[in-house]
C-alpha positions in Angstrom: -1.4 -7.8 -11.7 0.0 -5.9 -14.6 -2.4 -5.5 -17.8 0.1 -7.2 -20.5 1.5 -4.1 -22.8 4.0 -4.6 -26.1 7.2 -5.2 -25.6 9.5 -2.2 -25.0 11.6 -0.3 -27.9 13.8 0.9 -25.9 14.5 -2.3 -23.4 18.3 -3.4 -24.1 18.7 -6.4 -26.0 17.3 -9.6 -25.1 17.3 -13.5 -25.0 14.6 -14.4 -28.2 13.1 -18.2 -27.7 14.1 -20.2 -30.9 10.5 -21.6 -32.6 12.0 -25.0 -31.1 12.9 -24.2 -27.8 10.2 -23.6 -24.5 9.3 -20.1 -24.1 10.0 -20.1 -20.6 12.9 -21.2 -18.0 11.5 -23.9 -15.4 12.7 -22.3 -12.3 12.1 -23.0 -8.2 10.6 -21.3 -5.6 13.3 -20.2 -2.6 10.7 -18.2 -0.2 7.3 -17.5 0.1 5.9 -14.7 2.9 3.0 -13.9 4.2 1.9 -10.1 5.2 -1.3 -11.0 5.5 -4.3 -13.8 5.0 -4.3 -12.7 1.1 -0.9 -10.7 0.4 1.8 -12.3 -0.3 5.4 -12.1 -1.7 7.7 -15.1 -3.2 10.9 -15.8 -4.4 12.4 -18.0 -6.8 16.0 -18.6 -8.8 16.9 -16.4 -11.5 17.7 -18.4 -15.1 21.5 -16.6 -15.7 20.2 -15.4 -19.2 16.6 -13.3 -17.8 17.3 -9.9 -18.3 15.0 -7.0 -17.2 14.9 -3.3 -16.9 13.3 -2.1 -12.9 9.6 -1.0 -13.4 8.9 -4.8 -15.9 7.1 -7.3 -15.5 7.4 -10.9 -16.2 5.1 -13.7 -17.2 4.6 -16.5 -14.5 3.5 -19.8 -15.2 2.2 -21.9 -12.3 1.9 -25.7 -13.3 -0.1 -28.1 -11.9 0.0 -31.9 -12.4 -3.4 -32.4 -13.8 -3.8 -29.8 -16.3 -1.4 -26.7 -18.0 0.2 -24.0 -16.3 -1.6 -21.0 -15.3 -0.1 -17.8 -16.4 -0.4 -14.2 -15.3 1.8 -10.7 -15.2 3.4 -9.7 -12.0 6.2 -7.0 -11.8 9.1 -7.7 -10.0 10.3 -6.5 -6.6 13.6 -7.3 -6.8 16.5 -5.6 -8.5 18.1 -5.9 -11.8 21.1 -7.3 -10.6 20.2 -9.5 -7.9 20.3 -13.3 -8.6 16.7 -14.3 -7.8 13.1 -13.2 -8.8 11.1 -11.7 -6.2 7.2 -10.8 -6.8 4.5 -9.4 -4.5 0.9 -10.7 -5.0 -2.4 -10.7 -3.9 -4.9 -13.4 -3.8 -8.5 -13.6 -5.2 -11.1 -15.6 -3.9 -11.7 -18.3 -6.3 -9.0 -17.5 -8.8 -7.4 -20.4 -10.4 -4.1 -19.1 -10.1 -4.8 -17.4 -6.9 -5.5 -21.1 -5.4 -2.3 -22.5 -6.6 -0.7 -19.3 -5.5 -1.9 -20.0 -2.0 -0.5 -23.5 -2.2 2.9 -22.5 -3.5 6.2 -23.6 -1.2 10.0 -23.7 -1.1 11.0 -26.1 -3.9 7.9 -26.1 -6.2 8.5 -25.3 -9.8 7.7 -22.1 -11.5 7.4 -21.0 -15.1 9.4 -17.9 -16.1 8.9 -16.9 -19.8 12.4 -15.7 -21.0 11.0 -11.9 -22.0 10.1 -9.2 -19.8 7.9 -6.4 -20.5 6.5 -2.9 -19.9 6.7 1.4 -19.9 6.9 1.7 -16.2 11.0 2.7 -16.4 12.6 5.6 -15.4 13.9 5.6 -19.0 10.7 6.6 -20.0 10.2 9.9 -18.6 11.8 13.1 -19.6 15.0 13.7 -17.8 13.4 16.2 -14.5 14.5 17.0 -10.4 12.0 14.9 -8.9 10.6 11.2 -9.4 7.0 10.3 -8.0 6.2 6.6 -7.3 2.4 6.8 -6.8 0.8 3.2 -5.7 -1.7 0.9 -4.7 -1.6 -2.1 -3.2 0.6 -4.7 -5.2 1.8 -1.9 -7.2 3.9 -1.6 -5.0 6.2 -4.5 -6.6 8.0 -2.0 -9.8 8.7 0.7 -7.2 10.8 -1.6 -4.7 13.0 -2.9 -7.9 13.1 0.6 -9.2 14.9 1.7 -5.7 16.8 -0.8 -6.2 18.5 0.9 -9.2 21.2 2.9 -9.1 20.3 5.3 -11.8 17.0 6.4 -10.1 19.3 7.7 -7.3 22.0 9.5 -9.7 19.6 10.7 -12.0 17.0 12.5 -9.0 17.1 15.2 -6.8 14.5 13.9 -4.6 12.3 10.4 -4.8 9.3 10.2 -3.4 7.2 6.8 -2.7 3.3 6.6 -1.9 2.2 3.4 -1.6 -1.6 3.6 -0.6 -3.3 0.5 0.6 -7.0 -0.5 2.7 -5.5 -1.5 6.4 -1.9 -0.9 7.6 -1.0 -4.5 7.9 -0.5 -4.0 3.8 2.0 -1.8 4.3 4.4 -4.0 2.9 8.1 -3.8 2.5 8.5 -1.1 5.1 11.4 -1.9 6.9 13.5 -3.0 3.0 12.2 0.6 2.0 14.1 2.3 4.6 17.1 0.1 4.5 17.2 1.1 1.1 16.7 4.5 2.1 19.7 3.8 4.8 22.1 2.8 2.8 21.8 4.8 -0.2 22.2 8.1 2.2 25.4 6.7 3.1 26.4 6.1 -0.2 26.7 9.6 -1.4 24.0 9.3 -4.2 22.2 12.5 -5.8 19.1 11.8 -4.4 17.0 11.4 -1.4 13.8 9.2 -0.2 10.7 10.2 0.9 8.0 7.5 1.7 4.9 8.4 2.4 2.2 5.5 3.6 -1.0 6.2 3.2 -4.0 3.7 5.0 -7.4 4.4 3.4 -9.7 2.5 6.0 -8.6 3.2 9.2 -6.4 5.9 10.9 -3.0 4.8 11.7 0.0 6.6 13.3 2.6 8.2 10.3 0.1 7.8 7.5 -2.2 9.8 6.0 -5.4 9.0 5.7 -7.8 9.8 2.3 -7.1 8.6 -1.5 -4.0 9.8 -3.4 -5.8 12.1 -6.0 -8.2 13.7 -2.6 -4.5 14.1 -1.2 -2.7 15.9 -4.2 -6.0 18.0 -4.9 -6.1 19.0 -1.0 -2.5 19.5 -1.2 -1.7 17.4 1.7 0.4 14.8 -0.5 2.8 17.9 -1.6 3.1 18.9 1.8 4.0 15.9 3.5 6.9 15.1 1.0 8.2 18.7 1.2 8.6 18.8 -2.7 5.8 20.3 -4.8 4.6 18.4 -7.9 4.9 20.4 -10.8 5.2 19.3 -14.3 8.4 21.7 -14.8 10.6 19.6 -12.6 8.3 16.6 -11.2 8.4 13.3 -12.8 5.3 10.6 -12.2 5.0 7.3 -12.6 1.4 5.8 -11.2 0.8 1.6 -10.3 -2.3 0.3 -9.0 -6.1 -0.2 -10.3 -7.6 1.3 -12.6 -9.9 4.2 -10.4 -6.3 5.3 -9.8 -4.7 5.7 -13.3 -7.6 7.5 -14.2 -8.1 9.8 -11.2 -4.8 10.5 -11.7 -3.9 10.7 -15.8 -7.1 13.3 -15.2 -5.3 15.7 -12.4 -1.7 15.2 -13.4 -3.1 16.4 -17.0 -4.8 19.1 -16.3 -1.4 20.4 -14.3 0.8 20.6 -17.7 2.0 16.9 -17.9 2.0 14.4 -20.7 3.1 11.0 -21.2 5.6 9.8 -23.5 4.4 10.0 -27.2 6.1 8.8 -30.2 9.9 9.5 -29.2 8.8 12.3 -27.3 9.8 11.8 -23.4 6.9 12.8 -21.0 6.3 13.2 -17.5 4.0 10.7 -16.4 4.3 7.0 -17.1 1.1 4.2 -15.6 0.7 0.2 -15.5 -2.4 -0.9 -14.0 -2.9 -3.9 -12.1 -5.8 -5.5 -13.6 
């Protein structure tokens, strides 16, 4: 889940709650799937006035009949311009929301506040050739609704998607990645798509198999996605936990890049997931 960050400067203008008025839309969930015993992804309706930019996250409220609503941060997975809200979560043994979670169908209410938030947009890098999607896990979820958008594709030479996870039954969204992929190469966009799984725990046939920062410092990531990764022309942007963001802020610095600092575009953005 996304650590909760101020709200975006840049973000386009938004719905503001009135002091009178709930904070959050009451909407309903439409599907719920499960990859595994403890990943899984839902959707619900979209309130007409929720506006986002790919790479936010939302507030989600899960109510219960016997006490408040349980709130946390997920990202979403689905695009800007679709007409539903689509997250991918994992749950934790013994959470409170995790056990609602877990119990969640089609039809049950759900608590949308009426702001989104976060740095993870491709608006917040420096303009560059190449756009990295480094994840983990559930950080998968901005990535998916950022190839989703249109101006990723116009404004990239090349786009380049590693989601890293513990067992290859994670590898979520597979199959929407590359009819993604599919019909944006038809579509005579800029850009192309490279997605790159990577399993950490046990070998598995067209991933590689070590920790993103061991791959990059090995070199192995570059050469699998044909493009190099240099601060020049590469842009980053890193979700997942923390080991990650740090592992990586550490390399990507040390090769020449910097994230965005007042008004200055860089060319590495992060969100971590707890």
């Amino acid at each position: 889940m996304n650590a909760r960050l101020p709200i975006d400067p840049a973000m386009p203008a938004q719905p503001v709650p009135q002091p009178d008025t709930p904070r959050w839309w009451q909407q309903h969930v439409t599907q719920v799937r499960q990859w595994t015993p403890t990943l899984i992804s839902f959707r619900i309706t979209r309130a007409e006035g929720f506006r986002f930019v790919p790479g936010h996250y939302a507030r989600i409220g899960l109510p219960d009949a016997a006490s408040d609503a349980v709130w946390r941060p997920f990202s979403m997975v689905s695009g800007a311009d679709d007409d539903f809200l689509e997250f991918l979560v994992v749950l934790i043994a013994g959470g409170q929301f995790s056990r609602r979670m877990a119990a969640l169908k089609v039809g049950d209410p759900v608590l949308v506040e009426k702001l989104s938030y976060g740095f993870l947009t491709v608006d917040q890098l420096a303009p560059g050739n190449d756009l990295w999607m480094l994840a983990t896990g559930t950080g998968l979820g901005p990535f998916m609704s950022i190839l989703r958008y249109p101006a990723a594709w116009r404004s990239f030479d090349h786009l380049v998607l590693v989601h890293s996870v513990r067992r290859a039954e994670e590898l979520a969204y597979q199959k929407d990645i590359e009819a993604i992929r599919d019909s944006e190469a038809t579509s005579g966009v800029r850009a192309d798509l490279r997605y790159l799984p990577v399993v950490t725990r046990e070998k598995h046939p067209g991933a590689l198999y070590a920790r993103i920062p061991q791959l990059i410092i090995n070199g192995r990531l570059e050469a699998a996605a044909d493009v190099p990764l240099e601060s020049g022309h590469s842009r980053v942007m890193v979700c997942g936990n923390p080991e990650l963001g740090r592992d990586m802020r550490s390399l990507l610095t040390v090769r020449g890049f910097a994230a965005t600092r007042r008004g200055v575009l860089g060319q590495m953005a992060f969100e971590k997931y707890w």
